[in-house]
C-alpha positions in Angstrom: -15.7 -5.8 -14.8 -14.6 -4.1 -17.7 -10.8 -4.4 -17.4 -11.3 -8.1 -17.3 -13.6 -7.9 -21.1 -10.7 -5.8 -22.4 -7.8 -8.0 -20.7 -9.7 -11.6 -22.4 -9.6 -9.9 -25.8 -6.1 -9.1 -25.3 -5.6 -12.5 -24.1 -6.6 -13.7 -27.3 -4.8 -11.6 -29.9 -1.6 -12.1 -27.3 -1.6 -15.8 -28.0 -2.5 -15.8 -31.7 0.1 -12.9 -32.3 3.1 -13.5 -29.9 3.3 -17.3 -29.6 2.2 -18.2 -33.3 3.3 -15.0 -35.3 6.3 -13.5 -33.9 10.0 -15.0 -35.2 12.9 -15.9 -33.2 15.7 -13.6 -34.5 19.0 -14.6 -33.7 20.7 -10.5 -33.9 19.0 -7.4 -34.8 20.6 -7.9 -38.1 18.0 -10.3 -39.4 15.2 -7.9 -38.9 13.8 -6.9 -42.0 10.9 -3.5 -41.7 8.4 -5.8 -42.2 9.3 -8.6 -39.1 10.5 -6.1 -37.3 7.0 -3.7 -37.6 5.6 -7.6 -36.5 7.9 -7.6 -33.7 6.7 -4.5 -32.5 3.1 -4.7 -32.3 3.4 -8.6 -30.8 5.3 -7.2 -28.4 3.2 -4.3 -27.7 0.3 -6.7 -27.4 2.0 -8.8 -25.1 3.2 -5.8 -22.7 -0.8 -4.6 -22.8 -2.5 -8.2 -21.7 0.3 -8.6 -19.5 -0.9 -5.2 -17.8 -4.2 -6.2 -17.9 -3.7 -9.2 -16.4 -1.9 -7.3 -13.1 -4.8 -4.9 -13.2 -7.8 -6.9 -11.8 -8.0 -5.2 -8.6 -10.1 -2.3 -7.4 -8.6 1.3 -6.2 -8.8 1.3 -2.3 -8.6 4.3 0.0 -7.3 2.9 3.8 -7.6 5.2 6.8 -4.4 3.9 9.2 -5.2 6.6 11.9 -5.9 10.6 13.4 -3.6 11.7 15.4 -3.9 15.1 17.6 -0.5 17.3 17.5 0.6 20.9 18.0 3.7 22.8 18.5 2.9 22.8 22.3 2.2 19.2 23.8 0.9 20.6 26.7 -1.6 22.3 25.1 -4.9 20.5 24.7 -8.1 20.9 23.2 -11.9 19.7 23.6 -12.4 16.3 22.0 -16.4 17.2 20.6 -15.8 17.1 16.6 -16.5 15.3 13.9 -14.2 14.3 10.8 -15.4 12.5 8.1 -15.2 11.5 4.1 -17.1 12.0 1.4 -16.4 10.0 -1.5 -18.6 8.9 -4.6 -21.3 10.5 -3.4 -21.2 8.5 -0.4 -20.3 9.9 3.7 -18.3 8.1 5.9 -17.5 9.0 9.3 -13.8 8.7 10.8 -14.7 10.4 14.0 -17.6 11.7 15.8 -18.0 13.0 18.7 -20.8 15.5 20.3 -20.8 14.8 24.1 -17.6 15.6 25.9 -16.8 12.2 27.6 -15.7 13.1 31.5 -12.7 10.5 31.5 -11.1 12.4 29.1 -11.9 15.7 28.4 -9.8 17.1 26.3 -7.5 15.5 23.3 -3.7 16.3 24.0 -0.4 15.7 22.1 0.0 12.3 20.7 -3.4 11.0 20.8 -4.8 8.6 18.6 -9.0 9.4 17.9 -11.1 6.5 18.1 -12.0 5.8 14.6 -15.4 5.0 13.3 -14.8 4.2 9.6 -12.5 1.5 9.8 -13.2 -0.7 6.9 -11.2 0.2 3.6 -13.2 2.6 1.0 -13.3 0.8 -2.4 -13.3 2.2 -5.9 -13.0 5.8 -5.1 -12.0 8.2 -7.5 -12.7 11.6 -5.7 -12.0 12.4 -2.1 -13.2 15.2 -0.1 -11.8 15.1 3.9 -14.4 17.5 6.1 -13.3 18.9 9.6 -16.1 20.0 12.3 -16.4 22.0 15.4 -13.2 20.9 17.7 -13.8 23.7 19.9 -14.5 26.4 17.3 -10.7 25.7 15.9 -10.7 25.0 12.8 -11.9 27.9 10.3 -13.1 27.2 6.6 -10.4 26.4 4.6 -10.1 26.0 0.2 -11.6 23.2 -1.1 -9.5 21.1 -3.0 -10.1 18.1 -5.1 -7.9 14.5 -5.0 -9.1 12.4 -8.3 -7.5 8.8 -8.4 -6.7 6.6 -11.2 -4.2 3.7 -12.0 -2.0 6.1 -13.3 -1.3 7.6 -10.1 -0.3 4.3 -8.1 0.0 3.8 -5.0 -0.1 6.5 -2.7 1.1 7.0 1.3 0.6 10.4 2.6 0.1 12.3 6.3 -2.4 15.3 5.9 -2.2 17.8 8.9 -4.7 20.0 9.8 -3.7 23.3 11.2 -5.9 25.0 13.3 -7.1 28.7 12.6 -4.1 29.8 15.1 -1.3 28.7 13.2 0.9 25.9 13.9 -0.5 25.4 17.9 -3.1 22.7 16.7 -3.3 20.0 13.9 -5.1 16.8 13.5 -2.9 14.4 11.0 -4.7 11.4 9.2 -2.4 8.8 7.9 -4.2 7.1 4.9 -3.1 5.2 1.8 -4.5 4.7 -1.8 -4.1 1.9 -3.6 -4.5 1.5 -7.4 -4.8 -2.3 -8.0 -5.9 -4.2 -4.7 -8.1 -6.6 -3.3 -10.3 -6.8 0.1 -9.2 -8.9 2.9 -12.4 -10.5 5.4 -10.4 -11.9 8.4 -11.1 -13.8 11.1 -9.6 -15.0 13.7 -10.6 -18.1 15.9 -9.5 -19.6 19.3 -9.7 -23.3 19.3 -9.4 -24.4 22.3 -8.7 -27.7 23.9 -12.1 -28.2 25.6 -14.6 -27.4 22.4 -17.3 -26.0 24.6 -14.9 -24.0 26.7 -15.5 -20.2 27.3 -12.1 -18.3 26.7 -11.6 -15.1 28.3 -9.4 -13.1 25.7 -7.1 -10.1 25.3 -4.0 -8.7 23.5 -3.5 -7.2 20.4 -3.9 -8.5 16.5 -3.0 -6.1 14.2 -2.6 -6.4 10.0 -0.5 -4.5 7.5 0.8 -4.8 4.0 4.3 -5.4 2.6 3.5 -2.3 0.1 3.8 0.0 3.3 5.7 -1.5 5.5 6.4 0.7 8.5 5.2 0.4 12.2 2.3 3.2 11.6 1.0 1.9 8.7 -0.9 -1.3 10.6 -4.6 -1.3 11.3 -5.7 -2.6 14.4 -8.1 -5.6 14.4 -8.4 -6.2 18.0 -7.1 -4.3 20.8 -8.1 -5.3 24.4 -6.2 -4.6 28.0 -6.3 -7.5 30.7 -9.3 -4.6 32.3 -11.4 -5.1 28.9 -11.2 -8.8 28.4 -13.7 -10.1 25.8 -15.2 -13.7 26.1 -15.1 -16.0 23.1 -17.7 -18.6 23.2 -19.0 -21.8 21.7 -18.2 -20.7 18.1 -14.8 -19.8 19.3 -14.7 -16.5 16.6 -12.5 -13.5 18.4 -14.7 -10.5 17.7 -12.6 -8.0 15.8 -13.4 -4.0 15.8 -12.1 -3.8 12.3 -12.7 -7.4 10.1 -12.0 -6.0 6.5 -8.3 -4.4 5.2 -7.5 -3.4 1.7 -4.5 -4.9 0.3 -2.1 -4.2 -3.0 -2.0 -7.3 -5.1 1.5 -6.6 -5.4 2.3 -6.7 -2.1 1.8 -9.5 1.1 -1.0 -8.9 4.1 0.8 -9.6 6.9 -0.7 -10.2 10.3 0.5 -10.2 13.8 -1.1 -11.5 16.9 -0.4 -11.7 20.4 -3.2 -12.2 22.3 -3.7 -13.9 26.2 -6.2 -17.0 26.1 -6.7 -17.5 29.9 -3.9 -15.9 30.8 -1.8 -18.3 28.2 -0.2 -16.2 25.3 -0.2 -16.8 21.7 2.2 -14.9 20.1 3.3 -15.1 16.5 2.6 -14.0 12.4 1.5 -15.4 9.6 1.2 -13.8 5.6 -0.8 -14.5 3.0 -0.9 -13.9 -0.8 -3.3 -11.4 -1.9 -6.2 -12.4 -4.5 -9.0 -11.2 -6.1 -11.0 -14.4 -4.7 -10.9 -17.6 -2.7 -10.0 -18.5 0.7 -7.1 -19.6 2.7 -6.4 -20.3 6.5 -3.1 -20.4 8.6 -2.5 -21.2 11.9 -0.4 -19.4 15.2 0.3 -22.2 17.0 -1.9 -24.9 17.5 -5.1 -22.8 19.1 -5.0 -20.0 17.1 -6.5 -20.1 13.7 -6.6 -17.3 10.7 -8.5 -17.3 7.9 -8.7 -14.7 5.6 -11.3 -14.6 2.3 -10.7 -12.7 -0.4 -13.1 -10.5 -2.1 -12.1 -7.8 -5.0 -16.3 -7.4 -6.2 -16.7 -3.2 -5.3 -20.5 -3.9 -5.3 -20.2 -6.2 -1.9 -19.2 -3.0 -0.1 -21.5 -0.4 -1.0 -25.2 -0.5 1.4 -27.3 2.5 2.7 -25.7 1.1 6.2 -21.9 2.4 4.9 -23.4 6.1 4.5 -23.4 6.6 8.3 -24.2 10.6 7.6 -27.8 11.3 9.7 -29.4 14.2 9.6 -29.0 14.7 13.1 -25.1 15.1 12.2 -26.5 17.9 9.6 -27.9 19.5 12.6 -25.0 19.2 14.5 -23.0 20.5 11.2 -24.7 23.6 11.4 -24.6 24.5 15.2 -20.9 24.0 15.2 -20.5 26.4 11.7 -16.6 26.0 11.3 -16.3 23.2 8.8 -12.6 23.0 7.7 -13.0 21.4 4.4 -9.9 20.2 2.7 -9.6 17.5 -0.6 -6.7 16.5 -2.3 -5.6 17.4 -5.4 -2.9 16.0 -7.5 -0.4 14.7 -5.4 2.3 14.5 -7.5 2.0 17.6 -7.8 1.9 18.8 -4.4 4.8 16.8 -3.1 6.9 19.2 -5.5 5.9 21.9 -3.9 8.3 22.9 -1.1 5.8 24.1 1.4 4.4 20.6 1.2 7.2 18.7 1.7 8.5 20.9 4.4 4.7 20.5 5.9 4.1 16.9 5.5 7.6 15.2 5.7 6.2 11.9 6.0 4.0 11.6 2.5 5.9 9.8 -0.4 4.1 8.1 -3.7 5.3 4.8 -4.9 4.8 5.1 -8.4 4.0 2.4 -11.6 7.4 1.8 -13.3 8.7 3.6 -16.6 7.3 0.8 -18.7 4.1 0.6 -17.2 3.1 4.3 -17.6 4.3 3.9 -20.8 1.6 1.2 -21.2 -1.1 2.7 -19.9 -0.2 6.0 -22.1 -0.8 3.2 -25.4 -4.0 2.1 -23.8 -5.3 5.6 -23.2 
């Protein structure tokens, strides 16, 4: 990785120019132009590998959830649509769905869609969010574009779309962006006391970060009703519906589990320290077991499998002609402007501190 090159030959120059070269001054008053020009640029050297050295992760784009709302909860709308991503030059679908499923016919006020991009986007740096169909809803909107880089930090934000009526309709996705993070592969294993035992399991296990910690920032790993109860067998692994979380490196991963093992509950939390590599394991209990690797290599998460854009979905793109498209552009920027805020109440950016913008500007 590049960073990494750039951050060893700052490594180098940091400890042949701060530890060897700089003086220890005891006042301002004993600085001289010369030692104090010195002083400077060692420290300016140190500041820079010290960056560098926090900036081994990857930027991360996390999808938390798509919620329906509107201004009248009683008002509902067919659930056929289809919302998905495009991101370096890749397609990834967060919803899709062309047959109207007779349990549940329409989407109403409150509901979560069933995601189908669940695992974190890595090493984006433009973002394009496309709308579908939805009952001939949504008209075509402005394109807009959302370019990422380290500069920008880490970013929370709640994007509502409104339907062409107004205010009646929106679909709101809750994502985050983050500048210098790692992967998370976790699993999670029932041991239980007879090794060859089947265990008939349900409950919940969900994982979040401490970067964004608030109840509807959480992505759910496994989420079963006592109706939907999933056997674990001889290898005793839980099968998970989302197994991979992006994670700040300047933050915690955090996961929560409370989940029925023959109708005996398990109920507790573990954290772990992100890392751009290795492997670590904690335990709930004594039966269950957690073990998260860590991975921060981009390349490991991009196959012709992750693209899951067909072309019947093309077809189905143009029968249903009333793409909403809608990208981000700077956000900074738009969470200034007072429409926005007054619209999407819920975004905030967490920022790099004064002196690490301030870094970055001597870097760049």
């Amino acid at each position: 990785m590049a960073d990494n090159k750039i951050a060893s030959s700052y490594q180098a120059e940091a400890s042949n120019t701060v530890v060897n070269k700089v003086p220890v001054y005891s006042s301002a008053l004993d600085l001289n132009k010369q030692s104090f020009c010195q002083f400077r640029v060692a420290s300016q050297v140190y500041h820079i590998y010290n960056y560098f050295q926090e900036l081994v992760g990857i930027s991360i784009l996390e999808v938390y959830s798509i919620t329906y709302l509107g201004t009248y909860p009683m008002e509902a709308e067919d659930q056929i649509g289809v919302i998905f991503i495009k991101t370096n030059d890749m397609t990834y679908h967060l919803y899709h769905e062309r047959k109207l499923d007779t349990s549940k016919p329409s989407i109403k006020y409150g509901d979560q869609l069933p995601m189908w991009r669940v695992e974190p986007i890595c090493s984006f740096t433009k973002l394009e969010l496309i709308f579908e169909s939805f009952s001939d809803n949504y008209n075509k909107g402005s394109s807009k574009e959302f370019s990422h880089s380290p500069k920008d930090g880490d970013v929370l934000a709640n994007l509502s779309m409104k339907s062409r009526d107004g205010y009646k309709r929106k679909i709101s996705v809750l994502f985050g962006c983050f500048s210098n993070a790692t992967v998370a592969n976790l699993e999670v294993m029932f041991l239980p006391e007879v090794p060859d035992a089947i265990t008939n399991v349900y409950g919940v296990v969900v994982a979040s970060n401490s970067k964004f910690d608030q109840p509807s920032c959480i992505s759910y790993l496994f989420s079963h009703d006592s109706a939907s109860t999933i056997q674990v067998e001889h290898d005793h692994v839980i099968p998970l519906s989302k197994s991979r979380v992006g994670v700040p490196l300047d933050s915690k991963l955090n996961v929560d589990i409370s989940l029925f093992c023959n109708d005996i509950q398990h109920k507790g939390a573990v954290d772990f320290n992100p890392n751009i590599n290795g492997e670590e394991t904690r335990m709930v209990g004594d039966q269950i077991q957690v073990k998260v690797t860590w991975n921060c290599n981009e390349d490991s998460y991009f196959t012709d499998e992750d693209s899951n854009f067909t072309d019947e979905d093309s077809y189905f793109i143009e029968e249903y002609d009333s793409a909403y498209v809608c990208e981000f552009s700077d956000i900074q920027k738009e969470i200034l402007d007072s429409d926005f805020i007054e619209e999407y109440d819920s975004a905030y950016v967490c920022e790099f501190s004064d002196i690490r913008k301030e870094i970055l500007e001597t870097v760049t």
